[in-house]
N, C-alpha and C positions, 0 to 999 in steps of 0.2 A: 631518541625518545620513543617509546614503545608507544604505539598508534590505537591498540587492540586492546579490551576490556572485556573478560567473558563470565557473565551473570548466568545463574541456575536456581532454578526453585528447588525444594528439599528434593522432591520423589528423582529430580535428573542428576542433580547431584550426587545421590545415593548412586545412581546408572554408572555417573562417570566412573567415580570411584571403586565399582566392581569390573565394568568391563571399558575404560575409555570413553569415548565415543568411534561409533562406526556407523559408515555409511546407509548398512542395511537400520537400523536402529530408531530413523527420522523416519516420520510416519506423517505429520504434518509441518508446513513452511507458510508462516503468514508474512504479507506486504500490505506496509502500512502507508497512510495516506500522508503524505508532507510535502506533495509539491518536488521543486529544487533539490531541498534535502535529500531525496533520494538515490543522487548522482551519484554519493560515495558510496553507494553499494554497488555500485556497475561490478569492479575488479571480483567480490564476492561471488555474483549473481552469477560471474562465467564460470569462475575457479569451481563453487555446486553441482553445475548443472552440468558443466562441458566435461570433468574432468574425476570429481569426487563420488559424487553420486551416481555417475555410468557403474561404476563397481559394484553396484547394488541391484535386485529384482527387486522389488516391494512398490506396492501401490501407492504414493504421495500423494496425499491433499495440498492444496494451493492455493492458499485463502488471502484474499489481497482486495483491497479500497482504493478507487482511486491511481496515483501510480502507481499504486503497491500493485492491485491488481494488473495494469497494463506492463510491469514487469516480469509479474509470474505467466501470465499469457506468452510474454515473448520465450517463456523457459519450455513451452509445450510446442514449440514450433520445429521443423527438422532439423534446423542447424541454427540451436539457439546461440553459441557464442556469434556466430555472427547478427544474430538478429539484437542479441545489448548490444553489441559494440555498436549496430545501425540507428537504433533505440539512445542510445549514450550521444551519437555523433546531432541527432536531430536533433533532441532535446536541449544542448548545448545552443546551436546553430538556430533556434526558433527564432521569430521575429515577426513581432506584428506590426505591417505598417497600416499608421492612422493617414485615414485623409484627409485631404486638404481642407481646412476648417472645424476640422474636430480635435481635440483635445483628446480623446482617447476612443479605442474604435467600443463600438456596443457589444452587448453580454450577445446579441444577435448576431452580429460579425463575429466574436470571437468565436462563437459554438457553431457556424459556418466554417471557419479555416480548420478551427480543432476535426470536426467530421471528416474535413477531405484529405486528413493528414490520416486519419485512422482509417479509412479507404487507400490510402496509397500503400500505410505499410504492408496492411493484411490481404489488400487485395490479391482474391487467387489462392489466401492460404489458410482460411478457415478452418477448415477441415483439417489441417495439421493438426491444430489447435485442441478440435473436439474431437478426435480422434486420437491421439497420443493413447499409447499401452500403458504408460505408467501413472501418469500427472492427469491430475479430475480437476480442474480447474473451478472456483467459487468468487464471482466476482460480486459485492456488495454493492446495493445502493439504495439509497434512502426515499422511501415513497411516501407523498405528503398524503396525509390525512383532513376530512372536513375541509376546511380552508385554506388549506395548504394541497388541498385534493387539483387544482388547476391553477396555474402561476398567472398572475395578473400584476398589476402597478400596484394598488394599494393590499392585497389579499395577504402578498407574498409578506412583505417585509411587515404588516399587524400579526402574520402567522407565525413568521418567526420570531417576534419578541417573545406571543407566549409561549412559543417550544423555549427560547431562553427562560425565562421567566419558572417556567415549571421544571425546566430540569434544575435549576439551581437548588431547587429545593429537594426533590427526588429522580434519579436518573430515569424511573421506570415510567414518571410521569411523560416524561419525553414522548412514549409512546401516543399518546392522548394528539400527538401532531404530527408524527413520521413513524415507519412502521423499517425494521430491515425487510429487504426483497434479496434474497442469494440469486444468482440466479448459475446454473451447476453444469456442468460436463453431462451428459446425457450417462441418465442409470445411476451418480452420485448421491449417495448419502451424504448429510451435512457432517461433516469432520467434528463437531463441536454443541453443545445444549446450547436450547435455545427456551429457557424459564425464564431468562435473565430478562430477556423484551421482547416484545410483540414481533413474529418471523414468519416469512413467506418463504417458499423454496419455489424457483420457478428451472427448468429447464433449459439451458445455451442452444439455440442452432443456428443456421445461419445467419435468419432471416431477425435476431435482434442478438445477432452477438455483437457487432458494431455497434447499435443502439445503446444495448446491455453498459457495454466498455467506456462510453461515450456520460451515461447517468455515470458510471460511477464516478466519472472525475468534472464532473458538472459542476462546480462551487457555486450558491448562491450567488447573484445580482452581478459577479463577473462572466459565468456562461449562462444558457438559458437552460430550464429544466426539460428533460426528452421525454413527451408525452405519450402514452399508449402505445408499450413497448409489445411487440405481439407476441402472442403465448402470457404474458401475463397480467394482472390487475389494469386496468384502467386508472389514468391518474399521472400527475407529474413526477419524475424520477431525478433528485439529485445527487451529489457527490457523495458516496457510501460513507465518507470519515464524518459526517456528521452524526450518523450514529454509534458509528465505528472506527476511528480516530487512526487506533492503534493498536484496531483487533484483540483487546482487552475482552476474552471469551472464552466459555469455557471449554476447556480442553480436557475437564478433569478425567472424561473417560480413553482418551489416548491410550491405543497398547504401543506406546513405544514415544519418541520423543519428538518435541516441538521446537523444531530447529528455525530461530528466528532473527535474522540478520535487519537489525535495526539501525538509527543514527542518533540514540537516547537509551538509557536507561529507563525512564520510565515509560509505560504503558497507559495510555489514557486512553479513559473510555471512548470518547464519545470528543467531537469537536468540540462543543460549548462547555466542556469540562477542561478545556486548557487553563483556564484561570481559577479554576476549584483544586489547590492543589493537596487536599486533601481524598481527591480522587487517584491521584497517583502514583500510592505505594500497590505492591504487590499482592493478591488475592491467592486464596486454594487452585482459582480457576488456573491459575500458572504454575502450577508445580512442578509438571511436568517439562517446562520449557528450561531451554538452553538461546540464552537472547548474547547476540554479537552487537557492541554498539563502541563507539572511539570514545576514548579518552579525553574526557575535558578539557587539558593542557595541550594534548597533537592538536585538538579543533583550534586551538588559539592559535597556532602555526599556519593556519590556513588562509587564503586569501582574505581581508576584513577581518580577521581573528574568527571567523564564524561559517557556520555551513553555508551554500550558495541556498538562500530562500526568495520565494519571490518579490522583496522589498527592495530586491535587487534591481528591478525594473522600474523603480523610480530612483533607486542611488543613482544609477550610470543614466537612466532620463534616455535621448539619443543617440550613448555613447553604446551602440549596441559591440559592438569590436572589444572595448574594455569590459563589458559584460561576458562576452563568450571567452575571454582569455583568462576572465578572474575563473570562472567556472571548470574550464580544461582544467584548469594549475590543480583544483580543488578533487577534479576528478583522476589527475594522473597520481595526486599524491595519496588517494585511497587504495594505492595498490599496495601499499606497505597493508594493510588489513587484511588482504587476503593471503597475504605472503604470510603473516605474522599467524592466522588463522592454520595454515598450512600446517608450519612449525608447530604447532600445539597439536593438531592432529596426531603428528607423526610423536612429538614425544610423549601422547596418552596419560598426561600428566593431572590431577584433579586440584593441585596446588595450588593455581592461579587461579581459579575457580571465583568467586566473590557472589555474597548473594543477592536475590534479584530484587 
C-alpha cells in the first residue's frame, strides 16, 4: 500500500514540472501544531535535514507552532538527526504521573514538567539553535489580548468563548482576542505577509527561547499560559496553533518553494477553525507549496486505524506501556514516507503530483 500523497498549488506545480524538485529550490518549511500527530514526520524530518537538504546552500525559513515549531528547532541544532531521533524517543516515552488523590495532575504541574523537559533537551545548546548558517528559525505563539491580556480562572475561559464566538463568524475578528507574536532567529525577516491578522515580530535569544518554545505549545486550560516573555509584549502567551493551526499563511511572495511535511491534506487556519470546514480548502496564499501528507487508507493501517493523538491518554487511561507501543508501531511504520518521498525525489516525476 503506498503510504505517501504529494499535494502542490499551481505556481509549484508548474516548478515541478519544469525542473523536479531540488533541494536548493525550498526556501521555506512550515511545522504545524497537532500534538501526537506529528510522530509520523520523525522518519521525514531526519531524511530533509540530515541527508537532502545538506546538498544545498540557501538560506531556510522554519516556520513551526507548537510541535511543529519544537521540531524545526531540533533541525537547527548540530546534529539534528540525532536530536528527532532524541525528540521521537521522549515524546513516545512521556509520562505524567498524577498524585495521589488527584485525578489528573493541573495545567500548573503539567507546564512545570513540560519546562524542565525543554531545559534538559536544550540545555547548553541554544546557541546552536540561533546561530545555525542556514535555518532562521520562527516560532509562533498566541498573545491574548484585553482579557485574555493576563490568564485568571474566570477571565481565561469568558475570553475564550468570545475569541470562539467571533472567529466563527470572521477569522480576522479573532484578532479582537489574540494577536500572532513570531518570535525569530536574530536579524530574520518574517518568511510570509502578515495583512491576513494582527502580527508582532519579536526576536529569539537566549534568555526567552525556552520561554518563547514553551508558549508555543502551551494549550489552553491543559498548560498554563507563559507570561512576560522578555524582549517582548507584556501579557500571557499560548499555543501558537490557535492562531495558527497549520500555518495556513501567506507565502505568496516566496522566491522559491514551500516544502511542507504535514499529517493532512488540509490546512487550517487557525485552531477554532477545525470544525469550520469551510475554512479548509486551499487559498493563493499556497500556491507555492508542495505539502507531504499519508494517505487516508495507510493511516487505517495504523495502530487504532488512526494517527497517535492525544485521546490517546485517556484510551490506554494507566496503561501507559500499551500507549508507547501503539505510538512506536505508528512511528516505525512512517518510515515507509520517507522512503516513498525519496523515491519520488529521485525519479523527478510531476505525475503523481495531486492538487492541494
Amino acid at each position: 500500500m503506498k503510504a505517501l500523497r504529494i499535494h502542490a498549488g499551481p505556481a509549484a506545480r508548474a516548478h515541478i514540472e519544469a525542473h523536479g524538485l531540488r533541494p536548493q529550490d525550498v526556501r521555506i518549511i512550515p511545522g504545524a501544531a497537532g500534538g501526537p500527530k506529528g510522530l509520523i514526520l520523525g522518519p521525514i524530518d531526519r531524511f530533509l535535514f540530515s541527508e537532502w537538504l545538506p546538498q544545498s546552500a540557501q538560506p531556510v525559513d522554519l516556520v513551526g507552532a507548537s510541535i511543529g515549531a519544537w521540531r524545526l528547532a531540533n533541525a537547527c541544532l548540530d546534529d539534528p538527526k540525532t536530536a528527532f531521533e532524541q525528540f521521537e524517543h521522549g515524546y513516545i516515552h512521556q509520562h505524567f504521573e498524577v498524585p495521589a488523590g488527584q485525578k489528573r495532575l493541573s495545567a500548573k504541574e503539567v507546564s512545570a514538567q513540560f519546562c524542565e523537559g525543554l531545559r534538559s533537551f536544550y540545555g547548553g545548546r541554544v546557541d546552536e539553535v540561533l546561530r545555525h548558517p542556514r535555518y532562521r528559525l520562527h516560532v509562533i505563539t498566541s498573545r491574548g489580548r484585553h482579557i485574555l491580556g493576563r490568564e485568571g480562572r474566570a477571565r481565561t475561559p469568558v475570553g475564550y468563548l468570545g475569541a470562539f464566538l467571533s472567529n466563527s463568524m470572521h477569522r480576522r475578528s479573532l484578532g479582537a482576542w489574540l494577536e500572532r507574536v513570531v518570535f525569530s532567529s536574530p536579524g530574520a525577516v518574517l518568511p510570509f505577509g502578515t495583512r491576513d491578522f494582527r502580527t508582532r515580530q519579536v526576536e529569539l535569544m537566549p534568555l526567552n527561547f525556552e520561554l518563547a518554545l514553551q508558549a508555543s505549545c502551551s494549550i489552553p486550560f491543559m498548560l498554563e499560559a507563559v507570561h512576560d516573555i522578555p524582549g517582548a509584549p507584556r501579557g500571557a502567551y499560548w499555543d501558537g496553533g490557535i492562531t495558527d493551526y497549520h500555518l495556513h499563511l501567506d507565502y505568496g511572495n516566496a522566491d522559491g518553494i514551500v516544502l511542507y511535511p504535514h499529517f493532512q491534506k488540509a490546512v487550517v487556519p487557525g485552531w477554532l477553525d477545525k470544525g469550520l470546514k469551510w475554512r479548509h480548502g486551499a487559498t493563493r496564499f499556497l500556491d507555492r507549496m508542495v505539502l507531504l501528507a499519508p494517505d487516508p487508507a495507510w493511516v487505517k493501517s495504523l495502530p487504532n486505524g488512526k494517527l497517535p493523538d492525544r485521546n490517546d491518554f485517556v484510551r490506554y487511561g494507566n496503561d501507559a506501556s500499551a500507549r508507547m507501543k501503539a505510538w512506536r508501531a505508528a512511528a516505525d511504520a512512517s518510515r515507509q514516507l520517507a522512503d516513498e518521498f525519496a523515491q519520488w525525489l529521485h525519479a523527478g516525476s510531476a505525475c503523481d503530483v495531486l492538487p492541494l
